[in-house]
C-alpha positions in Angstrom: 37.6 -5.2 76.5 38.0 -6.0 72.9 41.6 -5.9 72.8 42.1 -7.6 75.8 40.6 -10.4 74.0 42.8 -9.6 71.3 45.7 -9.9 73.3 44.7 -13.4 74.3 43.8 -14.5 71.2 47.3 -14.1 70.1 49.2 -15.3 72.5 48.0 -19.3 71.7 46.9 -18.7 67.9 46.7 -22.8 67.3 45.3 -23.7 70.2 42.3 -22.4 68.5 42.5 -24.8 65.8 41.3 -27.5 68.7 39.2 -24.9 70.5 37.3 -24.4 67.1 35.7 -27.6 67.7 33.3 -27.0 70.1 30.9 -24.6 68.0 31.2 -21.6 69.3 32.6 -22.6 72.9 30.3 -25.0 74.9 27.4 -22.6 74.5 26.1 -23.4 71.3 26.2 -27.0 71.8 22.6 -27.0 72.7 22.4 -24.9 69.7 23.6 -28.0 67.5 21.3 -29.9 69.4 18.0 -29.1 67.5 15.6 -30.2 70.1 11.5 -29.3 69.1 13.1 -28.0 65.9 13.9 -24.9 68.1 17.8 -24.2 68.8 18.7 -21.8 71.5 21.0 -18.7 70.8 24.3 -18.8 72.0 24.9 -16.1 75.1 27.5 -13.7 73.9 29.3 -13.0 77.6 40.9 -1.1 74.1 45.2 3.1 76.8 45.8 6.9 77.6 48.8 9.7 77.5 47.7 12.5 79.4 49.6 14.9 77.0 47.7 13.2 73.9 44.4 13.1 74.7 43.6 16.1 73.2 45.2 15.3 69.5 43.5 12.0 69.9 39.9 13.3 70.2 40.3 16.1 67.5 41.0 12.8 65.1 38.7 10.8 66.5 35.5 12.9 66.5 36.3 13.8 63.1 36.1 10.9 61.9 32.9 9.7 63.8 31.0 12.6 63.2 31.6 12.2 59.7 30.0 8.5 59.5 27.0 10.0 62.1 26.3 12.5 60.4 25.8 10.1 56.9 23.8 7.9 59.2 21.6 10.6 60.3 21.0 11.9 57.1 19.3 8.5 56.0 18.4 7.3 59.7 14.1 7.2 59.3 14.9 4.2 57.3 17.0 2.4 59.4 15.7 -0.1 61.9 17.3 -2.3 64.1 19.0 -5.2 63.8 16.4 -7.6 65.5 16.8 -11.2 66.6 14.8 -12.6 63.9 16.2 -10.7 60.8 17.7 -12.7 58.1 20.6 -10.0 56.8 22.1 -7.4 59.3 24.2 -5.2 57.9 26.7 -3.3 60.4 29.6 -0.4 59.3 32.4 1.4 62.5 35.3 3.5 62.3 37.6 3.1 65.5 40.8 5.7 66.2 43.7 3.9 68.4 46.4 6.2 69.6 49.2 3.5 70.9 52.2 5.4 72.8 54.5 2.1 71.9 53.1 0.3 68.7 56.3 -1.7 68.2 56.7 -3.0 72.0 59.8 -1.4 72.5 61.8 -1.2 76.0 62.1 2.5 76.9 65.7 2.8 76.4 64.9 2.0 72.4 63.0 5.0 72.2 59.2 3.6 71.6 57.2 5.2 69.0 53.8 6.4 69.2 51.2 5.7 66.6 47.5 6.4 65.7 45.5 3.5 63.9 42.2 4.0 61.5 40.1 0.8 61.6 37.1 1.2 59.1 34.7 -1.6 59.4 32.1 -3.1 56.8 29.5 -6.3 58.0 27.2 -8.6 56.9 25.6 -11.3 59.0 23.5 -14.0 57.7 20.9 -16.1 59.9 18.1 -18.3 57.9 16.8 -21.3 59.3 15.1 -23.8 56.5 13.4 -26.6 58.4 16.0 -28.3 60.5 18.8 -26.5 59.0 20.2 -23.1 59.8 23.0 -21.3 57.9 24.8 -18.4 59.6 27.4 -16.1 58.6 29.9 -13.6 59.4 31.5 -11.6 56.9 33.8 -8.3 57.7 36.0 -6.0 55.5 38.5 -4.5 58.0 40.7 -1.9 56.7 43.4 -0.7 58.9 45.2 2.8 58.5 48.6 3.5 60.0 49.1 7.4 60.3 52.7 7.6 60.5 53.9 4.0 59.6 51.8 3.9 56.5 53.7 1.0 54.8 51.9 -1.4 57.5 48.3 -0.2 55.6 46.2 -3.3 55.0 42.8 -4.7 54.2 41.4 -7.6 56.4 38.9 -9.8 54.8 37.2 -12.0 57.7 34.7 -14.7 57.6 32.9 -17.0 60.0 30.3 -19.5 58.2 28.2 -22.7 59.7 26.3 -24.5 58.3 24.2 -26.3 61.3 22.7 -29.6 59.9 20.5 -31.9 60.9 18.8 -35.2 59.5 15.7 -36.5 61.8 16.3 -36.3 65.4 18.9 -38.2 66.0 21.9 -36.7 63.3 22.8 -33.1 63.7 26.3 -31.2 62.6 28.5 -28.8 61.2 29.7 -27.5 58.6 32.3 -24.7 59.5 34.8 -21.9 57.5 36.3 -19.8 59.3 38.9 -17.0 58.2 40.7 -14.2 60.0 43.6 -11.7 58.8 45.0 -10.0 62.0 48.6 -7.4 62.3 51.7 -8.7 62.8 51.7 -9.1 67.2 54.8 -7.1 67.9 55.0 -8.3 71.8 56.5 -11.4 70.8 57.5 -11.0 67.2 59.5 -8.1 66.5 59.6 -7.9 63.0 60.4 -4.1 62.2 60.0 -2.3 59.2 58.3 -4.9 57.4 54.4 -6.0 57.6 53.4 -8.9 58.3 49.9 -9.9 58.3 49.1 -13.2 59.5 46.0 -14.9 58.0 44.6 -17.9 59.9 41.9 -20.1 58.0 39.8 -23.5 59.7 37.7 -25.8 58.4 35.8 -28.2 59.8 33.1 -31.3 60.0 31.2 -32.7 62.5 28.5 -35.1 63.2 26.9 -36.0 66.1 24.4 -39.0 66.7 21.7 -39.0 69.4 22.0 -42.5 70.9 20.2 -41.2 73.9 17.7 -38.0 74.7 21.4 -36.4 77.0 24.0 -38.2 75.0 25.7 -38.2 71.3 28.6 -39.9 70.0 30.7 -37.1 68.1 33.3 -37.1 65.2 34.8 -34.9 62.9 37.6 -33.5 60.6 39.1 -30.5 60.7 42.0 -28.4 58.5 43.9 -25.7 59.8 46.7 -23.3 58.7 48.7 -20.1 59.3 50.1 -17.6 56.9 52.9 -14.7 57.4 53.6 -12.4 55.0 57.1 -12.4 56.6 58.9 -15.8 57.5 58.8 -15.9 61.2 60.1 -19.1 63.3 58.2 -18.0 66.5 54.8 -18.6 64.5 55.9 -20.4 61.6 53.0 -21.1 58.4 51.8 -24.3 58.6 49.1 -26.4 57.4 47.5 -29.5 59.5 44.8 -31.6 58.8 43.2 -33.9 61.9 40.1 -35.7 62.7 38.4 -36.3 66.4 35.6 -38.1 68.2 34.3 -38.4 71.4 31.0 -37.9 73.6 28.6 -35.6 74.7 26.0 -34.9 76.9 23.2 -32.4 77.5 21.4 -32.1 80.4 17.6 -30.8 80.0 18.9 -28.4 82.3 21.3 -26.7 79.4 24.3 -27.9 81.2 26.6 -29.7 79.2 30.1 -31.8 79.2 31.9 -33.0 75.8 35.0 -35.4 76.5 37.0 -35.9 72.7 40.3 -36.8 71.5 41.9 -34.5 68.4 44.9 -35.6 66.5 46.6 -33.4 64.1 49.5 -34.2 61.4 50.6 -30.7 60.5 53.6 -29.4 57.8 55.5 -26.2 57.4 54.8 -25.2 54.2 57.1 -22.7 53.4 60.0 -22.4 56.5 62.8 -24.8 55.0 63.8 -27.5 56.9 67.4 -26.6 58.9 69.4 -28.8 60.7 71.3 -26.0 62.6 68.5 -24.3 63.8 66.3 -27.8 63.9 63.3 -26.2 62.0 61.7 -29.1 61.2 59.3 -29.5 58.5 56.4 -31.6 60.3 54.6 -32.7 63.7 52.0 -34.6 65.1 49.8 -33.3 67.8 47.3 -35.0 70.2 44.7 -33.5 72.5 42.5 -35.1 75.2 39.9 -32.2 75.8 37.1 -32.1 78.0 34.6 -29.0 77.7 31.8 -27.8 80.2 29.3 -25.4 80.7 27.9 -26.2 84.2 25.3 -23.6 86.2 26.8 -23.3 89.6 23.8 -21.7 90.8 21.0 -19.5 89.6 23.8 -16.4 90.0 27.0 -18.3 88.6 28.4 -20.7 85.9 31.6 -22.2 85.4 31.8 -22.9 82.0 35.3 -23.8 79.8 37.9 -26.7 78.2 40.9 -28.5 80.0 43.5 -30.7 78.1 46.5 -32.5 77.7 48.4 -32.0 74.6 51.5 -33.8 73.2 53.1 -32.2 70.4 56.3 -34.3 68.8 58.5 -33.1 65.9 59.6 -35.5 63.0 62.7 -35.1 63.2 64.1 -33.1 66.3 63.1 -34.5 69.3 64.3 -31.7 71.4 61.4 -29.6 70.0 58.9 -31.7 71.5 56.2 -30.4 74.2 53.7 -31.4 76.2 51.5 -30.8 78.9 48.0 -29.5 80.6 46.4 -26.5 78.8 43.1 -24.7 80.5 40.8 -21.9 79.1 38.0 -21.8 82.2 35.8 -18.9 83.5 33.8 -18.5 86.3 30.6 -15.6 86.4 28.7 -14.8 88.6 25.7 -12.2 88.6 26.5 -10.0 91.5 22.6 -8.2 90.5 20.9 -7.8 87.5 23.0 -4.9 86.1 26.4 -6.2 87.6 28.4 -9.3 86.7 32.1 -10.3 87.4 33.7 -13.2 85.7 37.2 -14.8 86.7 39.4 -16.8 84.1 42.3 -18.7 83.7 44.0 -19.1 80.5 46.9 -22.0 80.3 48.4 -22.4 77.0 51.7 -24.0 75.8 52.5 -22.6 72.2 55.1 -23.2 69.8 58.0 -20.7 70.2 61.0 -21.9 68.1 64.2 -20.2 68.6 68.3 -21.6 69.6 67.1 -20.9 73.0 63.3 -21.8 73.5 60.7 -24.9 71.5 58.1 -23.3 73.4 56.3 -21.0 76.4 53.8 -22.0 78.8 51.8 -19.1 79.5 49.9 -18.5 82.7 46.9 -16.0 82.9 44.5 -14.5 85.2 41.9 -12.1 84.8 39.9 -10.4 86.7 36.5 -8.1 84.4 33.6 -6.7 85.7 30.3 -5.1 83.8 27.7 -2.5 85.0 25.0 -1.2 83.1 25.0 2.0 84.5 21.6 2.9 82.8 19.7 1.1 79.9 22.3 3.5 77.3 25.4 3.1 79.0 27.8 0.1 80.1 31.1 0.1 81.7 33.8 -2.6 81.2 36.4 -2.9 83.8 39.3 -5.7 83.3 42.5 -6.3 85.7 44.9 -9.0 84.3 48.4 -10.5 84.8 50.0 -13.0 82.8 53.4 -14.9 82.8 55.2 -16.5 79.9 58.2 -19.3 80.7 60.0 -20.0 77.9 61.3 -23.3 77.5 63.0 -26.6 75.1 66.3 -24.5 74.7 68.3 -27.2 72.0 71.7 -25.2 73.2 73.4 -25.2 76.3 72.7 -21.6 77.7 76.1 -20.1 79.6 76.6 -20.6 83.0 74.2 -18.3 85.0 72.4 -17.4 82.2 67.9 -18.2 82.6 65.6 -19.2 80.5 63.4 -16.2 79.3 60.9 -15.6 81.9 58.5 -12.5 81.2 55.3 -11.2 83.1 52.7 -8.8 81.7 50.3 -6.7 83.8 47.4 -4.8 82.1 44.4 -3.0 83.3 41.8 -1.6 80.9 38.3 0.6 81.2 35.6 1.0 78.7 32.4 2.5 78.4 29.9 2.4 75.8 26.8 4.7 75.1 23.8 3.7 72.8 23.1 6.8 71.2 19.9 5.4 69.1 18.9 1.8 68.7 20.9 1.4 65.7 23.8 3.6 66.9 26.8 3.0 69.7 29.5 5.0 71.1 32.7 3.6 72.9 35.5 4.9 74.4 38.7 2.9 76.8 41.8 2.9 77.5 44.6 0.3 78.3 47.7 0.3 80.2 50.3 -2.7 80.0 53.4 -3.4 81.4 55.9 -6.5 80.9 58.8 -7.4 83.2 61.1 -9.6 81.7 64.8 -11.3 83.0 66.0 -9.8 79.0 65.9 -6.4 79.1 65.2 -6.3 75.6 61.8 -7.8 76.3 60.2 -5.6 78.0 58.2 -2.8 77.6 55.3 -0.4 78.8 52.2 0.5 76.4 49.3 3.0 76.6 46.3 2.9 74.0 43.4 4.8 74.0 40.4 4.5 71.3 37.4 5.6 70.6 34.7 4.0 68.4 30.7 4.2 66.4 29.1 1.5 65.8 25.8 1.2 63.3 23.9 -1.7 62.9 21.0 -2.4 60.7 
């Protein structure tokens, strides 16, 4: 289900900015919380034409077999990547055949498209007393086979340093950066590439007043960068700071209530009084996370807010309301789990006609491990998007933008060896929308290898 992640991921790209401030959602708050000097692990909880199946895998298992046949070649001295190692090194090649890779509606003619993503990894975990660095570092290099102008190389990082002084002061330190294709669905910027690249940083420190409670507080700097100038997801740079409180239950459920403020600028759109492109806001956001067992089969775990963006000098751009991210699991049997969540999000969406979108989402995955090799992914989803803030009068008659997206998506993976995975899925989307020129239908289909070591 990786790029149904994805697809989520994009659609409220700063939201993640406060999001980023729980470490690694609510789970690895216990994992911040270095309790015996132990710290628990966090729990880590792509579609098809018929009639181009066939070209697909002749690419595909080219490719792969090329890398597995490397690995095999120098496999006795592999091993796995175990829980306790220090370095893990990982490598994958993935082939994506997309039957509409610009979003077009079918009366533009969509354009298909086959995508090379070569992967490189390194992952760092070393505890030193208290303290435990870990790292995430990925060279991503995507390869377009008939639009090769939108060729890149992704360099990705996720860093922490998790501190802690006695037994009452722990924290982190955080970098995180992440270089990701321009997201044609809502920003159609054709014939040029545009790669966004989205960097955080971060602080926090949290003081043990009680053997369940902290007081927290933190800074944080966040920005976006397009290759192309884009008012629907401007650059910007914000810095912000939050506090708040926490508590842990022995039991490993948790709460964290905090307030985030942000004072952000746009660094390189120019500030237009026709258009109102303004070149700075403030934003405020009352969060409260969980992680809660249900039961000894379920957990509900999550973040619900109220933001409050305003503009410094266009008023009508302003926004604000409740956002959501919540899931609910729950362990049908031990090979079997199903997990419903709801995404709320209101992102920045600046145009004569819309300030902004609220988007609406429900999904719907299930997992099976079929056997101890092989697990199938199964994900049902629909979303809806409601534009709003329009600062001009729209004709008489004449809606705000209003579109709704549909997807379903399959995967299964095979663990050929202990150091080597196959995957293969396929996607199907669809979006309705009252503009025409909005909406679209999409089929992907991939297949991937995976070494880790």
């Amino acid at each position: 289900m990786e790029d149904m992640r994805h697809w989520i991921y994009r659609q409220h790209l700063f939201a993640r900015a406060c999001q980023g401030l729980i470490p690694g959602s609510v789970d690895r708050v216990a994992s911040n919380r270095y309790r015996s000097g132990e710290r628990e692990p966090g729990r880590n909880l792509e579609s098809l034409s018929r009639n181009r199946w066939h070209a697909l895998m002749m690419i595909s298992c080219g490719k792969l077999l090329t890398m597995v046949s490397c690995c095999a070649l120098i496999q006795p001295s592999l091993s796995w990547a175990d829980a306790g190692d220090v370095f893990n090194l990982s490598a994958g090649v993935s082939v994506l055949s997309d039957d509409n890779l610009f979003r077009l509606p079918p009366s533009a003619d969509p354009k298909s498209e086959t995508i090379t993503t070569t992967t490189v990894g390194l992952n760092l975990d070393k505890s030193i007393g208290l303290q435990r660095v870990l790292a995430n570092v990925k060279m991503i290099d995507y390869r377009y086979n008939r639009n090769d102008y939108l060729d890149f190389l992704a360099f990705n990082y996720d860093a922490k340093w998790l501190w802690a002084a006695g037994t009452r002061w722990t924290g982190e330190f955080a970098f995180q950066r992440s270089q990701l294709p321009n997201d044609y669905a809502n920003d159609r910027t054709l014939g040029r590439r545009n790669v966004q690249t989205y960097q955080l940083n971060r602080f926090e420190a949290n003081y043990w007043f009680h053997s369940s409670w902290a007081a927290l507080a933190g800074v944080l700097r966040t920005s976006l960068d397009n290759q192309v100038p884009t008012g629907v997801d401007g650059d910007y740079e914000a810095d912000g700071y939050n506090f708040g409180l926490r508590y842990l239950g022995a039991s490993g459920n948790s709460l964290t209530a905090r307030a985030i403020h942000l004072e952000g600028n746009y660094s390189k759109r120019p500030f237009n009084t026709a258009f109102q492109f303004d070149n700075g806001f403030t934003q405020d956001n009352y969060q409260l996370d969980l992680t809660w067992l249900v039961s000894g089969l379920s957990q509900i775990r999550g973040r619900i807010e109220y933001l409050d963006r305003e503009y410094q000098n266009f008023s009508q751009r302003d926004y604000s309301g409740v956002a959501a991210n919540l899931q609910y699991a729950y362990a049908i049997s031990g090979k079997t789990t199903l997990t419903l969540a709801y995404i709320r999000a209101l992102e920045a969406y600046q145009q004569l006609t819309t300030s902004y979108y609220v988007l609406d989402d429900v999904a719907l995955s299930a997992q099976w491990l079929a056997t101890n090799k092989i697990t199938v992914n199964g994900l049902l989803g629909y979303g809806r998007q409601d534009y709003r803030g329009a600062i001009i009068p729209l004709p008489a008659g004449v809606p705000q933008r209003e579109d709704n997206t549909a997807r379903l998506a399959v995967d299964v993976a095979y663990q050929a060896a202990r150091w080597l995975q196959f995957k293969a899925g396929v996607t199907l989307q669809k979006r309705d929308s009252n503009y025409d020129i909005y909406e679209y239908r999409d089929r992907t289909a991939f297949v991937s290898a995976t070494l880790q070591y």
